[in-house]
C-alpha positions in Angstrom: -0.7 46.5 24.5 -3.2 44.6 22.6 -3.1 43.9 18.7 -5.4 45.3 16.8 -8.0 43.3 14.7 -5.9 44.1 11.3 -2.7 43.2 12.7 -4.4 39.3 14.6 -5.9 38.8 11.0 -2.6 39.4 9.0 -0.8 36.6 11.8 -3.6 33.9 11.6 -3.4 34.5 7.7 0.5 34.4 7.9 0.4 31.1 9.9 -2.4 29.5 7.8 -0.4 30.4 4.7 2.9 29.0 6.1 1.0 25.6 7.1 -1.1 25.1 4.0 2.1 25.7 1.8 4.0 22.9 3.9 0.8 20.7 3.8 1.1 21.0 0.1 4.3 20.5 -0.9 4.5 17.2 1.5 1.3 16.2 -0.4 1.7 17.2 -3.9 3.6 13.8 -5.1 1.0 11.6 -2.9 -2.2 13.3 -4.3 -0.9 13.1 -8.2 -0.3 9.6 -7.3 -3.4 9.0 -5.7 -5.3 11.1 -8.1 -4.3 9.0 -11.2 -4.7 6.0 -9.4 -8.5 6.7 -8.4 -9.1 7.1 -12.3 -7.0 3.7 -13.2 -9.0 2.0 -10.4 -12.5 3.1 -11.2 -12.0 1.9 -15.2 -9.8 -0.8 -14.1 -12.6 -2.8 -16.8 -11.4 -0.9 -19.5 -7.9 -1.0 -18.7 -6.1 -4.4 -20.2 -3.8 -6.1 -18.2 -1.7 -9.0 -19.8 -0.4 -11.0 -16.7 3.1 -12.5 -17.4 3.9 -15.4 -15.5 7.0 -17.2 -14.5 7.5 -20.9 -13.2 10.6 -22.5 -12.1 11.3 -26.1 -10.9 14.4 -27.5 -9.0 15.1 -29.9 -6.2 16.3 -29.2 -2.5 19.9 -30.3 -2.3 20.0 -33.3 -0.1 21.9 -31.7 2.3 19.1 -29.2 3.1 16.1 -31.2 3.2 16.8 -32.2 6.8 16.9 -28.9 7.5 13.7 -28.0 6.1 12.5 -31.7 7.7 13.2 -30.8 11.4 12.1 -26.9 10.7 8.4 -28.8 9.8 9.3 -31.4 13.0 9.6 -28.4 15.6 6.6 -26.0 14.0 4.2 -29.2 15.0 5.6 -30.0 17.9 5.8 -25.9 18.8 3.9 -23.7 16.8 5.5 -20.5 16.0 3.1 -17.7 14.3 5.1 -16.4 11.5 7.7 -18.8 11.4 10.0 -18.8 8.0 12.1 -20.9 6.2 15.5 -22.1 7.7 17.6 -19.2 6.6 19.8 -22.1 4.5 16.9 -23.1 2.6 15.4 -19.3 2.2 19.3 -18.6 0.8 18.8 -21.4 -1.7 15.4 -20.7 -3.1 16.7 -17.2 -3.7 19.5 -17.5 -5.5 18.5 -21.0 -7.6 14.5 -20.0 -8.0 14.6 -16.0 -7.4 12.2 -16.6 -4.1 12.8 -14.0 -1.5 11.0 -16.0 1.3 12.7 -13.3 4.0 10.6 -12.2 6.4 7.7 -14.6 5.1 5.6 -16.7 7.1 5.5 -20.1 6.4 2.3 -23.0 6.1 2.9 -25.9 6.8 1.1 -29.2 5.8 2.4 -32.8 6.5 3.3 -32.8 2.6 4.9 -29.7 1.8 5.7 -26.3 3.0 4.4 -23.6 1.1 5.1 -20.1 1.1 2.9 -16.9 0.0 4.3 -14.4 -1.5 1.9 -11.5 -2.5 3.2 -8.5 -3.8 1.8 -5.0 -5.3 0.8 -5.6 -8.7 1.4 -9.2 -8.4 1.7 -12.5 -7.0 4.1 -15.1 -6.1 4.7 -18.8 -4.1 7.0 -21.3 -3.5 6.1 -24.7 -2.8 9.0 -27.3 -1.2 7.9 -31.1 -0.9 9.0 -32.9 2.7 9.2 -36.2 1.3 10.9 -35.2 -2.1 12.5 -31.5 -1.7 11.0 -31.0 -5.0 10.8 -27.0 -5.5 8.2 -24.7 -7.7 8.5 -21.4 -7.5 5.7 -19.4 -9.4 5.6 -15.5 -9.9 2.8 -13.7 -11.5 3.4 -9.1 -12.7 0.4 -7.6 -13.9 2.4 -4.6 -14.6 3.2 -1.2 -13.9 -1.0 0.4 -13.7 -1.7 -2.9 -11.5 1.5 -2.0 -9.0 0.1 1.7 -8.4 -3.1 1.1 -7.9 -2.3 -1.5 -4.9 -0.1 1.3 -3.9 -3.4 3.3 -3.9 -4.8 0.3 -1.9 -2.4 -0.8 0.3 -2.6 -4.0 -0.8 0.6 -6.4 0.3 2.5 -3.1 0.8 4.4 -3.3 4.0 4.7 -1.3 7.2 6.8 1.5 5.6 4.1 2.3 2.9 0.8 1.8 5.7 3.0 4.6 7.8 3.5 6.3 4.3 0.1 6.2 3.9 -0.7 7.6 7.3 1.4 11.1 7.9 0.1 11.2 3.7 -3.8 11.5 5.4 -2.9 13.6 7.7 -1.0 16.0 5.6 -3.9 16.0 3.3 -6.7 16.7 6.5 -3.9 19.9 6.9 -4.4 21.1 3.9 -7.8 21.2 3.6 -8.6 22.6 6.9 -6.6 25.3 6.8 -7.5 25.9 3.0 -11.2 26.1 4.7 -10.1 29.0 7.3 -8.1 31.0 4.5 -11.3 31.0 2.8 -13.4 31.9 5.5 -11.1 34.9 5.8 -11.1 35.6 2.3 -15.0 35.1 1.8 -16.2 38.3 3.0 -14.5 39.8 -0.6 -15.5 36.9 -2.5 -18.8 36.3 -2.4 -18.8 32.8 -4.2 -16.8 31.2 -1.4 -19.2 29.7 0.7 -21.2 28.5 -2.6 -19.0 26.8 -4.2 -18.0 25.5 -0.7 -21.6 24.5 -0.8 -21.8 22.6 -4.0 -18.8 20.8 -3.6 -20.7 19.2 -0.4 -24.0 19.3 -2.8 -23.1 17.5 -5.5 -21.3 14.0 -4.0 -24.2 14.0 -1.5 -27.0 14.1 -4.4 -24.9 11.7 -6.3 -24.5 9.0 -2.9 -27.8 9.4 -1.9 -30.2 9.3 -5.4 -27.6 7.6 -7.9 -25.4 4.8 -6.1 -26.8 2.1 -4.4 
């Protein structure tokens, strides 16, 4: 027996109900957080930020700058692409300096090794001489505004956050699409539907095409 019209409406309606509601509710956190971020960014000239910076300065204990020596010795003699610190030395400039150096790449010069350390809402490095051991750590926090919006960004966030980031963008195309087909199911008793559909399209378009350049 087929369904009847009224009875394939109410299921489609059912089932685009069910998914925008799910849509939502994995978004809702995402989107306020992405919502207040896309206003911090775009007056981010307005918005003061007072960096606050911390140096220290120590010396690699003698018995781990041959360690560090021979890590430099077998880099040049066989690169490795993301090579770190011996895990020793990565143990010592944690606990003496507060560097977390794990899972960080190292460069390496003939005079030093030097390690970036970028961060969301900040930045940080640590420097080791060769010759010397001589340490300097250096960490920079712009605070909290300046840690959401490279949250917003992506900037020096990780894999977890970029995957974050992704099932958040699709979640989001979820809602919106089937927001669009319970509309379209709704418009024929709301007549300002499909306008105000209209002039959400209208109005970014004028403004992108006679106002930014």
């Amino acid at each position: 027996m087929q369904a009847s019209p009224s009875s394939q409406r109410a299921y489609w309606l059912k089932t685009l109900h069910e998914w925008h509601w799910v849509s939502s509710a994995i978004c809702l956190v995402g989107m306020l957080l992405f919502a207040v971020t896309g206003f911090t960014l775009n007056h981010a000239g307005q918005i003061e930020a007072k960096p606050r910076v911390v140096s220290r300065q120590d010396r690699l204990p003698d018995s781990l700058l041959p360690v560090l020596q021979q890590a430099a010795e077998a880099q040049k003699a066989q690169p490795q692409e993301g090579a770190g610190l011996p895990v020793t030395v990565q143990a010592w400039a944690r606990e003496v300096l507060g560097a977390d150096t794990r899972q960080r790449a190292v460069e390496w010069s003939e005079d030093e090794a030097y390690v970036p350390l970028p961060q969301p809402g900040g930045d940080a490095w640590l420097r080791i001489g060769l010759q010397d051991g001589e340490a300097e750590y250096e960490h920079t926090d712009r605070g909290w505004i300046s840690y959401f919006n490279d949250l917003h960004k992506g900037r020096h966030t990780g894999t977890a956050w970029s995957w974050f980031i992704d099932v958040f963008a699709v979640a989001c195309l979820v809602f919106c699409i089937t927001g669009l087909f319970i509309l379209q199911m709704h418009a024929g008793r709301r007549p300002m539907t499909w306008p105000m559909v209209g002039l959400g399209l209208l109005i970014p378009a004028l403004l992108a095409m006679l106002l930014v350049h």
